[in-house]
Backbone as CSV, one residue per row, in Angstrom:
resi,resn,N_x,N_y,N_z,CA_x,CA_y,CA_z,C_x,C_y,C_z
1,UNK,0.849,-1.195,0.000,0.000,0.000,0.000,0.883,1.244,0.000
2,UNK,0.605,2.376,-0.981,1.659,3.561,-0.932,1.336,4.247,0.005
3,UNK,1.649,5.354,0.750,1.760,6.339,1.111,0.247,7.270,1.470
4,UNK,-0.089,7.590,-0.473,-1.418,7.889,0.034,-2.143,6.885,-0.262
5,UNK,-2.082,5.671,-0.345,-3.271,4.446,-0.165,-3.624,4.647,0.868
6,UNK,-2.602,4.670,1.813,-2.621,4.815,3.136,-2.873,5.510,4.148
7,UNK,-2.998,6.774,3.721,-3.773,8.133,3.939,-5.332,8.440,3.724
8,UNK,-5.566,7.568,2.059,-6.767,7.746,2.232,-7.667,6.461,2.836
9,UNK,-6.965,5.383,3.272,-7.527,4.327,4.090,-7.692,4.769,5.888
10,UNK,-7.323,5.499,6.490,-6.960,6.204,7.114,-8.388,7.074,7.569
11,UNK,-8.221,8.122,6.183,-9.427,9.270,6.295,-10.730,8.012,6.158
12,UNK,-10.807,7.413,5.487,-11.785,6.196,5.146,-12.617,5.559,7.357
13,UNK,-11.783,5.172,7.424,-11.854,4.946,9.090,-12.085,5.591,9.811
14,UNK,-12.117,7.237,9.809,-12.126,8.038,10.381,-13.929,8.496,10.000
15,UNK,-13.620,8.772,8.599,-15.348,8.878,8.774,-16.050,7.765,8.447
16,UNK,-15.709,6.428,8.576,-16.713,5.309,9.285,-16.999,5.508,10.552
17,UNK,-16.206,6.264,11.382,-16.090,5.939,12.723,-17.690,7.239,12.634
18,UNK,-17.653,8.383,12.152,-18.872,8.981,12.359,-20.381,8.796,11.590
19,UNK,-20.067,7.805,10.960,-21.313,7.325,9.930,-22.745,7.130,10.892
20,UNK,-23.961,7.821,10.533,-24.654,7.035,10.869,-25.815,6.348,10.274
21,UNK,-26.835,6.054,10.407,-27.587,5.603,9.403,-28.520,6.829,8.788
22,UNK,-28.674,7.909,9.294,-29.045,9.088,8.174,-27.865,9.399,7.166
23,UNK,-26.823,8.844,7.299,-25.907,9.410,6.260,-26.313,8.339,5.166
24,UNK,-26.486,8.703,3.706,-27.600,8.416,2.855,-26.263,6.994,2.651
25,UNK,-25.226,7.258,2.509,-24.280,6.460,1.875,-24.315,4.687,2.873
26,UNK,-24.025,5.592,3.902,-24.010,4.277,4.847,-25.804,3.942,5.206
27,UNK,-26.894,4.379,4.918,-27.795,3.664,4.897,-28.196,2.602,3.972
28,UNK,-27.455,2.925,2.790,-27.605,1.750,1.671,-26.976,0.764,1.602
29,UNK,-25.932,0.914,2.709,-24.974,-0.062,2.789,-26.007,-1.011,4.223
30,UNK,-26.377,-0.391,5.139,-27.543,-1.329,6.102,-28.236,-2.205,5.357
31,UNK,-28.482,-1.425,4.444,-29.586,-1.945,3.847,-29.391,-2.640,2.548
32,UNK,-28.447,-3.094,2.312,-28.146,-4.020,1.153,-28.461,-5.491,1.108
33,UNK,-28.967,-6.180,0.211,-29.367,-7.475,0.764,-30.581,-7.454,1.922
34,UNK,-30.985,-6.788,2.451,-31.464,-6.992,3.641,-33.053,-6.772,3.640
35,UNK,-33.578,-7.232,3.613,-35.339,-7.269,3.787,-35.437,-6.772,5.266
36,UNK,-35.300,-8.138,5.652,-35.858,-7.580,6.936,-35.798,-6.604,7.770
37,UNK,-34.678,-5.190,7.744,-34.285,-4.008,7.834,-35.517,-3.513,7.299
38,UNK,-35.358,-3.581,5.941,-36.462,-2.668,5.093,-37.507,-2.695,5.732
39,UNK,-37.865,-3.888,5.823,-39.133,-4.411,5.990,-39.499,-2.954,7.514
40,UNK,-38.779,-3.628,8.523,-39.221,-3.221,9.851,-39.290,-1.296,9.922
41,UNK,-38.009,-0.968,8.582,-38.508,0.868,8.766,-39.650,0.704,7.807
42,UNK,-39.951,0.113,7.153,-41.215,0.684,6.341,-42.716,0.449,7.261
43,UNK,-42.514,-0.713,7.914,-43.420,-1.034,9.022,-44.221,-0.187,9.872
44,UNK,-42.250,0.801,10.475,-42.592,1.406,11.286,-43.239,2.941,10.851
45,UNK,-42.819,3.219,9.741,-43.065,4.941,9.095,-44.061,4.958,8.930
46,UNK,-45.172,3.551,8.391,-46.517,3.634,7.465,-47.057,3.007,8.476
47,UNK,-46.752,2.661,10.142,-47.752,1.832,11.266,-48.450,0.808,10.565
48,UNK,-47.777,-0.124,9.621,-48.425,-1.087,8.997,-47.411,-2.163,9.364
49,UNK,-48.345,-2.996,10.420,-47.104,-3.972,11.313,-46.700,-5.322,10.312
50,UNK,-48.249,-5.558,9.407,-48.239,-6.666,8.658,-47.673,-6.631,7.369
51,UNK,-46.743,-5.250,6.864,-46.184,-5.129,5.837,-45.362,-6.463,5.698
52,UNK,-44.911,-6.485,4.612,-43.658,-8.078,4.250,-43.666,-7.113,3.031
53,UNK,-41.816,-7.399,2.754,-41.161,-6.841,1.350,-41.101,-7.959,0.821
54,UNK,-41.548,-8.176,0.035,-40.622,-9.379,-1.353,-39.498,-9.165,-1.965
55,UNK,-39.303,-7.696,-2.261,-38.074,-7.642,-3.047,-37.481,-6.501,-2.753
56,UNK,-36.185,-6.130,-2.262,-35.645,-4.677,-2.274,-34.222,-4.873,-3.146
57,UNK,-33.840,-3.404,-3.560,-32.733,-3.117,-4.246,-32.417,-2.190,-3.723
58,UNK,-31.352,-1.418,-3.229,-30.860,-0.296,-3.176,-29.983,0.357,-4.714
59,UNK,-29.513,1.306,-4.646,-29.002,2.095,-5.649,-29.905,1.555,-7.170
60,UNK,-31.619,1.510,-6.809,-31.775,1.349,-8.483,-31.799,1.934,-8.671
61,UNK,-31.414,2.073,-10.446,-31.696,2.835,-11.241,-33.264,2.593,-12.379
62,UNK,-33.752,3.761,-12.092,-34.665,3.878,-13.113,-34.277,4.012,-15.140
63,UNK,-34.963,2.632,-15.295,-33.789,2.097,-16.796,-34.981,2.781,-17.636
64,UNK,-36.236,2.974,-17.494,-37.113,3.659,-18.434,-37.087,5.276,-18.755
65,UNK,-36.172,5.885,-18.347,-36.135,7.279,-18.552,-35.536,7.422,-19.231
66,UNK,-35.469,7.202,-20.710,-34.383,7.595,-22.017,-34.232,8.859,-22.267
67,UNK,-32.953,9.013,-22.255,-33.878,10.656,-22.838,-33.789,11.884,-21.915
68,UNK,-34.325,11.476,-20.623,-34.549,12.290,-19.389,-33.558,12.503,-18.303
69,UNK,-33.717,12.946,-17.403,-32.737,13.118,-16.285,-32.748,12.008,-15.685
70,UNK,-31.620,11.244,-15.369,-31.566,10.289,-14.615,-31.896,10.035,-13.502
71,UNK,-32.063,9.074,-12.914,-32.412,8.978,-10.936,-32.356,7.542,-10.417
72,UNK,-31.561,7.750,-9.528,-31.303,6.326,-9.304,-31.482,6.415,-7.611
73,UNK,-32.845,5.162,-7.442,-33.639,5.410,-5.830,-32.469,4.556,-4.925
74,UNK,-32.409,5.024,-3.658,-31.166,4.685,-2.244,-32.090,3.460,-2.398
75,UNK,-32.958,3.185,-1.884,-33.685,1.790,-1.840,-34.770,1.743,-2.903
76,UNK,-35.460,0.191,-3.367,-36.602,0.315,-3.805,-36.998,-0.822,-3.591
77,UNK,-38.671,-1.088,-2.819,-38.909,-2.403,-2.391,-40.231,-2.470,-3.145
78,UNK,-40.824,-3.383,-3.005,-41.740,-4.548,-3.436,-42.333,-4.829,-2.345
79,UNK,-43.624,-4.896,-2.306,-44.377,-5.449,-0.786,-45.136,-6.881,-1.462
80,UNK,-45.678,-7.506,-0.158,-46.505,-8.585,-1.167,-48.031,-8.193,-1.718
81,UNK,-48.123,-7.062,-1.876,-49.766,-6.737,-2.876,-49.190,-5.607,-3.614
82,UNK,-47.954,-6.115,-4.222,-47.151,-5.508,-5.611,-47.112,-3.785,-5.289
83,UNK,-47.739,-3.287,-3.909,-47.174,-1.548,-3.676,-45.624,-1.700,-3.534
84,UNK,-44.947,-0.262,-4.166,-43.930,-0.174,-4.672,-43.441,1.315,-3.589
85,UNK,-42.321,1.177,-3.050,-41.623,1.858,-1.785,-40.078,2.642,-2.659
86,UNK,-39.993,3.606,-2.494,-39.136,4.130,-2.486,-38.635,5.479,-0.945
87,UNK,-37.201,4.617,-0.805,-36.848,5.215,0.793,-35.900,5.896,0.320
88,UNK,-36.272,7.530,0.446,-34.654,8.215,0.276,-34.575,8.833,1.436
89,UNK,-33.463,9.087,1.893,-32.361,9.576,3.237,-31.570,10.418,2.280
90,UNK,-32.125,12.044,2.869,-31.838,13.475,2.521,-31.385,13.729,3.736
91,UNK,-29.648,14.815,4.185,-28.923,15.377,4.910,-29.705,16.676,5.169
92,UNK,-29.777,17.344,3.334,-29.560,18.381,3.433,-31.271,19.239,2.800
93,UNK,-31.469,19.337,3.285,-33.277,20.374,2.956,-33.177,20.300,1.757
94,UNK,-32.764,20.929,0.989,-32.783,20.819,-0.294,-32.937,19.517,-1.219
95,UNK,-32.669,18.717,-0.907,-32.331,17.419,-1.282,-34.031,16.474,-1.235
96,UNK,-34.844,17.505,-0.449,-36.214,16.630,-0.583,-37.318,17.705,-1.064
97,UNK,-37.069,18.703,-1.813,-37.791,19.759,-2.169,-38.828,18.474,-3.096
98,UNK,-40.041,19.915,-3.150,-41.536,19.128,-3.693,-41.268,18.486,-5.148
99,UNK,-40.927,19.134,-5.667,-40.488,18.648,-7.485,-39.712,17.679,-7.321
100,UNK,-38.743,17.659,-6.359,-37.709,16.162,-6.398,-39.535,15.015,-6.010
101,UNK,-39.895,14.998,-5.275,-40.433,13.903,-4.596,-41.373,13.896,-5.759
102,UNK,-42.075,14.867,-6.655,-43.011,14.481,-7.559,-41.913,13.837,-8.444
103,UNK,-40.784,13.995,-9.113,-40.168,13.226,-9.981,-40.009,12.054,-9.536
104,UNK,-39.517,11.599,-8.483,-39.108,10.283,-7.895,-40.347,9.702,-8.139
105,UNK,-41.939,10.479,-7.889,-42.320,9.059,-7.922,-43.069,9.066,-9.377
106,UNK,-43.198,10.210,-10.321,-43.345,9.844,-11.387,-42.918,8.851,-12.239
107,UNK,-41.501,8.783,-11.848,-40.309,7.822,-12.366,-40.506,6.728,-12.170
108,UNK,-41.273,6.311,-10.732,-41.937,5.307,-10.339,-43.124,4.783,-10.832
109,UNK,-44.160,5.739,-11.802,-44.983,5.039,-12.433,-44.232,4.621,-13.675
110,UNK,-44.085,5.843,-14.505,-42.615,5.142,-15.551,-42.392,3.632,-15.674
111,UNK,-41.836,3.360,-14.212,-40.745,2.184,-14.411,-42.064,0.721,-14.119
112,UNK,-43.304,0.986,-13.732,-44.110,0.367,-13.614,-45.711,-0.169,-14.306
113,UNK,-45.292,0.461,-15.578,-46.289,0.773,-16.350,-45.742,0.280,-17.667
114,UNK,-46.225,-1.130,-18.361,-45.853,-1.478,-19.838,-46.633,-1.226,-20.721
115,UNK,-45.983,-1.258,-22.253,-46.961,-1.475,-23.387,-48.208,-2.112,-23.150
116,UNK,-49.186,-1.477,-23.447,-50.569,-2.632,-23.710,-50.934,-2.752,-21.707
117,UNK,-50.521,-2.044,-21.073,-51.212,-2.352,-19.179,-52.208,-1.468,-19.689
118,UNK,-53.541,-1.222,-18.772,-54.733,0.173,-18.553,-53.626,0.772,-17.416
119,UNK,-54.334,1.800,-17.367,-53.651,2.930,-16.333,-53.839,2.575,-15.024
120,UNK,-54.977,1.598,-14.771,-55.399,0.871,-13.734,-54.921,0.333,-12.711
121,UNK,-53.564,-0.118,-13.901,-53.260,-0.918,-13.467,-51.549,-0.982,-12.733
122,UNK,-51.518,0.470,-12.702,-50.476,0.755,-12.143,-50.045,0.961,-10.372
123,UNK,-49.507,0.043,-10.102,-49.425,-0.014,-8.744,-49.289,1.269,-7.743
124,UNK,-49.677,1.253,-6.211,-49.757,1.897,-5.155,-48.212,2.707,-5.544
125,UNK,-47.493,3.427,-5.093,-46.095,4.308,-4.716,-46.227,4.836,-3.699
126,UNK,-44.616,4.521,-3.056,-44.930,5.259,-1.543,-43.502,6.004,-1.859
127,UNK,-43.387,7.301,-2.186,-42.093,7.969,-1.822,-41.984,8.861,-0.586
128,UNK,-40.634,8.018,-0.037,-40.672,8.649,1.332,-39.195,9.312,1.448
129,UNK,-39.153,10.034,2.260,-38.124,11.094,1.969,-37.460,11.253,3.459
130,UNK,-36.266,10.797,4.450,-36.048,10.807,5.490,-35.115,11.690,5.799
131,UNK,-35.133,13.154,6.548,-34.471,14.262,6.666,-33.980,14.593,7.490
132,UNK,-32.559,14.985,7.484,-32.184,14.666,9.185,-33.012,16.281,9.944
133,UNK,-33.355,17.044,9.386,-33.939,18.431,9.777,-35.719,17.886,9.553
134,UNK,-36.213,18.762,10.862,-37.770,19.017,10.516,-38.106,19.705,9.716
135,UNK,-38.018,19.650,8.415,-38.067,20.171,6.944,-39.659,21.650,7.405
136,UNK,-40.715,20.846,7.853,-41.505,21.728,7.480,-41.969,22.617,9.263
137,UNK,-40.770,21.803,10.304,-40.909,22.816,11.289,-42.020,22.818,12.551
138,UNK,-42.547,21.788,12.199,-44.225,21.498,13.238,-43.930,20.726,14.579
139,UNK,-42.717,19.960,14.386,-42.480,19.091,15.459,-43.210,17.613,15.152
140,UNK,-43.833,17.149,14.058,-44.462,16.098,14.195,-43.691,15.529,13.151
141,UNK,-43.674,13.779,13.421,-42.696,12.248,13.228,-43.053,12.199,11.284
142,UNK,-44.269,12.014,10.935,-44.466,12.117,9.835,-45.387,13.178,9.190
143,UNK,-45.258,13.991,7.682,-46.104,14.799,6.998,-46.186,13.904,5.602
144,UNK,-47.171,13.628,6.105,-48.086,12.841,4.705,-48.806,13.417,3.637
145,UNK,-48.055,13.330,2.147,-48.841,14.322,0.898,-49.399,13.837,0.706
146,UNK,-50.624,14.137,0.459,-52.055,13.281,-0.636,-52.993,14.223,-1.156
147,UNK,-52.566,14.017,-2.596,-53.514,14.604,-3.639,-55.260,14.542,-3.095
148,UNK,-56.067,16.285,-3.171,-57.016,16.213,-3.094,-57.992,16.929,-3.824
149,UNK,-58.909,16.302,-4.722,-59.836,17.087,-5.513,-60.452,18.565,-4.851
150,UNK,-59.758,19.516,-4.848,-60.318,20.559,-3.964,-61.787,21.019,-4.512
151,UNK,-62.400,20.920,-5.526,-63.683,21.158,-5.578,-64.516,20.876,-5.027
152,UNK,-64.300,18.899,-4.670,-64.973,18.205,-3.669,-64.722,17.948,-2.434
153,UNK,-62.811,18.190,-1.185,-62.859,18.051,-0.546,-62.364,16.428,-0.623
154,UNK,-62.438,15.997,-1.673,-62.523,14.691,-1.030,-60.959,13.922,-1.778
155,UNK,-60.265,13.078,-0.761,-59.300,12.555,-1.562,-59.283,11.697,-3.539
156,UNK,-58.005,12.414,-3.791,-57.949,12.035,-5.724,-57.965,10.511,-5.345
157,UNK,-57.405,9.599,-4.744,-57.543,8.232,-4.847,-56.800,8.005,-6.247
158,UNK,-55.373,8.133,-6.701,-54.449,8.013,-7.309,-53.677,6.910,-7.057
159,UNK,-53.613,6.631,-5.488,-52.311,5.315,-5.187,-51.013,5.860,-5.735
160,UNK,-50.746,7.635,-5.510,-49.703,8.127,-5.112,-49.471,8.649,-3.729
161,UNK,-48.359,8.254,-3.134,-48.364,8.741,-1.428,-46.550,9.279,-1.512
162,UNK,-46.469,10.114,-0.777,-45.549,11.057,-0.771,-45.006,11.120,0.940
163,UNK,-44.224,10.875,1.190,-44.252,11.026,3.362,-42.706,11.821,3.419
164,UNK,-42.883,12.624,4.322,-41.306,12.891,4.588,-41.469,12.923,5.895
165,UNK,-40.637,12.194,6.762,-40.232,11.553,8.041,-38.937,12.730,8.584
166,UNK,-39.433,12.930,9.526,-38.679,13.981,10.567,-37.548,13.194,11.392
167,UNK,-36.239,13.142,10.593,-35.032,12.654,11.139,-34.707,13.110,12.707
168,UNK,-34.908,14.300,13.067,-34.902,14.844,14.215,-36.070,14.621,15.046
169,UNK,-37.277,13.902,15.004,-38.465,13.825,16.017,-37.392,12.983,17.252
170,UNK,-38.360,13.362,18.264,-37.568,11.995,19.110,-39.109,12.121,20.078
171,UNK,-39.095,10.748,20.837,-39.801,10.213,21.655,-40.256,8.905,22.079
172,UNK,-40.355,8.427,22.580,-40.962,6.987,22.723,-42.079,6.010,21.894
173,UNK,-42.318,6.578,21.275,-42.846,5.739,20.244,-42.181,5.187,19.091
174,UNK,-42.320,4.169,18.936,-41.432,2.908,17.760,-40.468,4.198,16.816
175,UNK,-41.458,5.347,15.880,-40.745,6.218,15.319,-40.135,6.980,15.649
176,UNK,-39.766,7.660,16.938,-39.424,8.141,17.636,-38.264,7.306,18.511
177,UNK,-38.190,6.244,18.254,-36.953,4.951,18.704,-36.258,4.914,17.489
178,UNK,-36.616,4.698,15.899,-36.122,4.320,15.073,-35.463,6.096,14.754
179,UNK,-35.778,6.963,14.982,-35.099,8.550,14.261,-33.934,8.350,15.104
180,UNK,-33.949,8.256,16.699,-33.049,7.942,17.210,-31.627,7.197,16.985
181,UNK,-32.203,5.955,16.466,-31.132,5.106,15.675,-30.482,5.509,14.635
182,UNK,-31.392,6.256,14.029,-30.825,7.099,12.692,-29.376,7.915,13.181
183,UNK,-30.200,8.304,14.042,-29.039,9.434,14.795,-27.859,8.904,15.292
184,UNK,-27.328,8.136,15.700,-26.788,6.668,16.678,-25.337,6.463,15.467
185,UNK,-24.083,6.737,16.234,-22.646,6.609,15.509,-22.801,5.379,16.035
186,UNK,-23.039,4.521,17.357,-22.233,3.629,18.116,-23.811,2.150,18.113
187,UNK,-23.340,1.122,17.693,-24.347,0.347,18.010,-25.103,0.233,18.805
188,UNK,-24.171,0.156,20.068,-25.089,-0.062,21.985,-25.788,1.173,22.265
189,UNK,-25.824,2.116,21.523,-26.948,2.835,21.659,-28.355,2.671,20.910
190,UNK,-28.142,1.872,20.069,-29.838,1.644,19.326,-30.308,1.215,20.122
191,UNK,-31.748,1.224,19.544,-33.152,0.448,20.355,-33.336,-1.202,19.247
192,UNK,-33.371,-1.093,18.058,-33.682,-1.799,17.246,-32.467,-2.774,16.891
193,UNK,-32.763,-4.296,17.403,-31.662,-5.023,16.854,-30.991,-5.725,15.877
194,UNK,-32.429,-5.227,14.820,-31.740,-5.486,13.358,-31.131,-4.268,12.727
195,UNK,-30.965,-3.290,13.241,-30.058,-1.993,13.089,-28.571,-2.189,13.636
196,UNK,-29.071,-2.228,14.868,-27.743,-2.516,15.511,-26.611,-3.619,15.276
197,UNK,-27.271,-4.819,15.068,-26.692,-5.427,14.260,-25.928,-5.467,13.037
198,UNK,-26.201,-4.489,11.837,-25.571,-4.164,10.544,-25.004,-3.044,10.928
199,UNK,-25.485,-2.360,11.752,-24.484,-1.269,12.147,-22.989,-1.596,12.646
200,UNK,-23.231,-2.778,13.785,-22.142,-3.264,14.370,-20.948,-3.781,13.089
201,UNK,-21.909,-4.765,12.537,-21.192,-5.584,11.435,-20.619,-4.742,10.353
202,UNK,-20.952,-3.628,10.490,-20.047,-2.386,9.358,-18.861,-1.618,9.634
203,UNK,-19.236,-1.737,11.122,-18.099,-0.406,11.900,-16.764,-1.410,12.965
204,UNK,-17.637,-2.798,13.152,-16.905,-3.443,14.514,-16.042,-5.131,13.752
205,UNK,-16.187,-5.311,12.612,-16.197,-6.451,12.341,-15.222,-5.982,11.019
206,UNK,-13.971,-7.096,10.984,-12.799,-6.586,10.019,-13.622,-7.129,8.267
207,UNK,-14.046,-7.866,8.638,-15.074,-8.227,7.336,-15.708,-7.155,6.941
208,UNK,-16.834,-6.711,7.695,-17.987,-5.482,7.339,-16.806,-4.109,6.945
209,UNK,-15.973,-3.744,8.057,-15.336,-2.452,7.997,-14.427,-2.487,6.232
210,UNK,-13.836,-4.075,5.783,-13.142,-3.519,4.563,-14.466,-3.565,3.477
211,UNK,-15.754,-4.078,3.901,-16.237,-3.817,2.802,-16.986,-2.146,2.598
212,UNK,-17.081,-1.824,3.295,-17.335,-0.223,3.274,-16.142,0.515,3.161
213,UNK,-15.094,0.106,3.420,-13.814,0.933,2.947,-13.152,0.223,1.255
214,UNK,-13.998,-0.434,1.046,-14.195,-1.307,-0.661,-14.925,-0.127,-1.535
215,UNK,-16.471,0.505,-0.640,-17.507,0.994,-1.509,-16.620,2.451,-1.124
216,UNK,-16.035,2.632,-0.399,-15.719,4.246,-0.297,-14.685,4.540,-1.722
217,UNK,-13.827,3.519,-1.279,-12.724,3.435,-2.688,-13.386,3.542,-3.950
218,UNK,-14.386,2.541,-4.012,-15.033,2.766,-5.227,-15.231,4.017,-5.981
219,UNK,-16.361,4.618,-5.271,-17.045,5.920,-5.030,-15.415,6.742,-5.147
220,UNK,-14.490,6.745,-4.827,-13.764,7.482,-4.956,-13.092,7.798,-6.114
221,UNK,-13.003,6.432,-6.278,-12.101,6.457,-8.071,-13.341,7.014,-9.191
222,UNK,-14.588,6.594,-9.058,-15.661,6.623,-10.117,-15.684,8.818,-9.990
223,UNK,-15.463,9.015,-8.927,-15.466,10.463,-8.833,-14.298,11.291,-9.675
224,UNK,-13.161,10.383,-9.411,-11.817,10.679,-10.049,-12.013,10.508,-11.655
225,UNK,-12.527,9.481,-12.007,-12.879,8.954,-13.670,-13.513,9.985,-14.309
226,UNK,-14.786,10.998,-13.579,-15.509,11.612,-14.077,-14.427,13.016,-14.096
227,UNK,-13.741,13.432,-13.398,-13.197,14.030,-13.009,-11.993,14.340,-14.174
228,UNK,-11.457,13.052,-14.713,-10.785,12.840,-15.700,-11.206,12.722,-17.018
229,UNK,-12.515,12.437,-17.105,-13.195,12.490,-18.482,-13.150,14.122,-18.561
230,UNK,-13.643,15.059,-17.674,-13.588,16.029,-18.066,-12.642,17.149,-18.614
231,UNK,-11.692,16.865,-17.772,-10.224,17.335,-18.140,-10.154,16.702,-19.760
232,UNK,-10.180,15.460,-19.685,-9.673,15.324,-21.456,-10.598,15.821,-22.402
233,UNK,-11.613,16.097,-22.018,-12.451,16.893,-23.735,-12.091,18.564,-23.737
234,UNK,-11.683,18.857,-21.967,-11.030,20.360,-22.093,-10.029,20.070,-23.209
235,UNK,-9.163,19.132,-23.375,-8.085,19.170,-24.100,-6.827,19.363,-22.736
236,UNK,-7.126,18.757,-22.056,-6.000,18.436,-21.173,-5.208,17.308,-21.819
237,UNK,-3.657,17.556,-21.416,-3.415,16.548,-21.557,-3.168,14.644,-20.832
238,UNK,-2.670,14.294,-21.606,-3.048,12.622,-20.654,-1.922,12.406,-19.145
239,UNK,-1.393,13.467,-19.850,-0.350,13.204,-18.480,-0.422,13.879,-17.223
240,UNK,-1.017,15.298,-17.682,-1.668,16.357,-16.656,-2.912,15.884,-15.967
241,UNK,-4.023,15.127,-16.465,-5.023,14.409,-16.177,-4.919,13.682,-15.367
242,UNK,-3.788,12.674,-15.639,-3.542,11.643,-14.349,-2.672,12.214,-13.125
243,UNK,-2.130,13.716,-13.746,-1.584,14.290,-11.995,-2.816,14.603,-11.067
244,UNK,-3.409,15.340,-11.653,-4.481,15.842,-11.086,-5.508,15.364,-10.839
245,UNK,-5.801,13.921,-11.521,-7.036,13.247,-11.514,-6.188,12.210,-9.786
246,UNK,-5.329,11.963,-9.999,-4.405,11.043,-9.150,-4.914,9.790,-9.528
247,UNK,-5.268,9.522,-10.964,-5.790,7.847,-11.521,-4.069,7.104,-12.468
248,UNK,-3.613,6.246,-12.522,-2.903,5.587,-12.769,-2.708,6.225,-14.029
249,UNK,-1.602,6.449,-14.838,-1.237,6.979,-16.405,-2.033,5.858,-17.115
250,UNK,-1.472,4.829,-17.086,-2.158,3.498,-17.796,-3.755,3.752,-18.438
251,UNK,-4.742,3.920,-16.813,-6.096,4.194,-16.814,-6.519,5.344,-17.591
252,UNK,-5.675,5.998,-17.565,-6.161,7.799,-18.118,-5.478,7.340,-19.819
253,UNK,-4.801,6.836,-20.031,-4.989,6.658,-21.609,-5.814,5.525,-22.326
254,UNK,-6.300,5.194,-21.455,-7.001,4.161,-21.952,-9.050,5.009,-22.088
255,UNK,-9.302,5.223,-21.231,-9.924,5.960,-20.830,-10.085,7.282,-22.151
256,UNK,-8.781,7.903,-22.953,-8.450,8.803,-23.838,-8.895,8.069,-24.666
257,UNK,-8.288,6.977,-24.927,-8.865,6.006,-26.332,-9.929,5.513,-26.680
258,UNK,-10.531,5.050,-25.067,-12.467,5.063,-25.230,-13.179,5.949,-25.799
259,UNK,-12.463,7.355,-25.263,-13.429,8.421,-25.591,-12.961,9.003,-27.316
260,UNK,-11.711,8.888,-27.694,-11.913,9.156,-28.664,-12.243,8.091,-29.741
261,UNK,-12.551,6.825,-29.883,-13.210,5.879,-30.243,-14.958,5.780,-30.517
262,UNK,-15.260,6.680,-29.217,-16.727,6.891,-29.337,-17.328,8.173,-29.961
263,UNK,-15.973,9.017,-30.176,-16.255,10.223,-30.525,-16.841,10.652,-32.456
């Protein structure tokens, strides 16, 4: 390992050591593989004890948006009466404004809707939006959007639902245990022991800790790549690119030859 391998393995450990599960990065990492996680925050946000996920993914990407702005959901689950969950974990206010949450879940009918279906037949959406700030300031655990025919007063009945969850509530109730955890650097402080558990196994366990110092690396170089694509259509050169990009000479001409190949 060089020098700065070793430096940035280092800084890597340092902010594992403050991760917690509102940090959007390390929540996808809880939640990888893992149902039964999912399962129990979606349980707890929507007080629906008898929820069951069938299927979750984290980092999907929405593959039907050609064309459009991309978006790729922190989680996306599957329940068993085919309603469709999307969980994003927002730091920063901005990050859950109204137009983001109508796109997310537009994107969500999008990706759920084929040639030749009725409109009918497009499943429930739940986009939920988890903030470490009380976004709208009231003091209360959840603010639930739902479209309403204002002429009549009476709910649109769309089977679009919109929630943004108050990262900061605290109190004794299940949601008010689970914001907590959110909050929570150190395992033995959760309430919930399928949290605490992947928490532990990320931060305390030489297995879990290199695989999050695997996804940080990742994330690091893929930042550097983009970083380096850009420099070369400035007309940088390949050698200046890889000082500054700090990616291997090798990678950065190869990388030159992709792009001018596709060009």
């Amino acid at each position: 390992m060089t020098e700065e391998e070793k430096r940035y393995h280092e800084e890597d450990l340092q902010r594992l050591r403050g991760f917690r599960p509102l940090d959007d990065d390390f929540m996808r990492m809880l939640l990888r593989n893992n149902k039964p996680l999912a399962e129990l925050i979606l349980q707890i946000i929507l007080d629906k004890k008898d929820l069951k996920i069938t299927e979750e993914t984290t980092q999907y990407d929405m593959k039907r948006l050609v064309g459009a702005r991309s978006i790729c959901l922190d989680v996306y689950c599957t329940d068993d009466s085919q309603k469709r969950y999307d969980i994003e974990v927002q730091r920063a206010d901005a990050g859950a404004r109204p137009h983001r949450a109508r796109y997310h879940s537009s994107a969500m009918d999008v990706e759920n809707l084929s040639v030749g279906q009725e409109f009918e037949e497009l499943p429930d959406t739940y986009t939920i939006f988890i903030t470490e700030n009380d976004v709208y300031g009231l003091g209360k655990a959840i603010y639930p959007i739902e479209r309403t025919n204002v002429g009549t007063g009476e709910p649109f009945n769309d089977g679009e639902h919109i929630i943004y969850v108050n990262g900061a509530f605290e109190g004794e109730s299940d949601i008010g245990k689970l914001m907590h955890d959110f909050r929570c650097t150190n395992s033995e402080d959760m309430n919930f022991e399928l949290l605490a558990q992947k928490t532990y196994y990320y931060k305390n366990t030489e297995k879990g800790v290199s695989e999050v110092c695997k996804v940080m690396e990742d994330m690091r170089n893929e930042v550097a790549i983009n970083i380096a694509r850009e420099m070369l259509k400035d007309g940088v050169s390949v050698e200046k690119t890889a000082q500054y990009s700090h990616l291997p000479l090798e990678l950065v001409e190869e990388l030159k030859r992709t792009m001018d190949a596709s060009a």
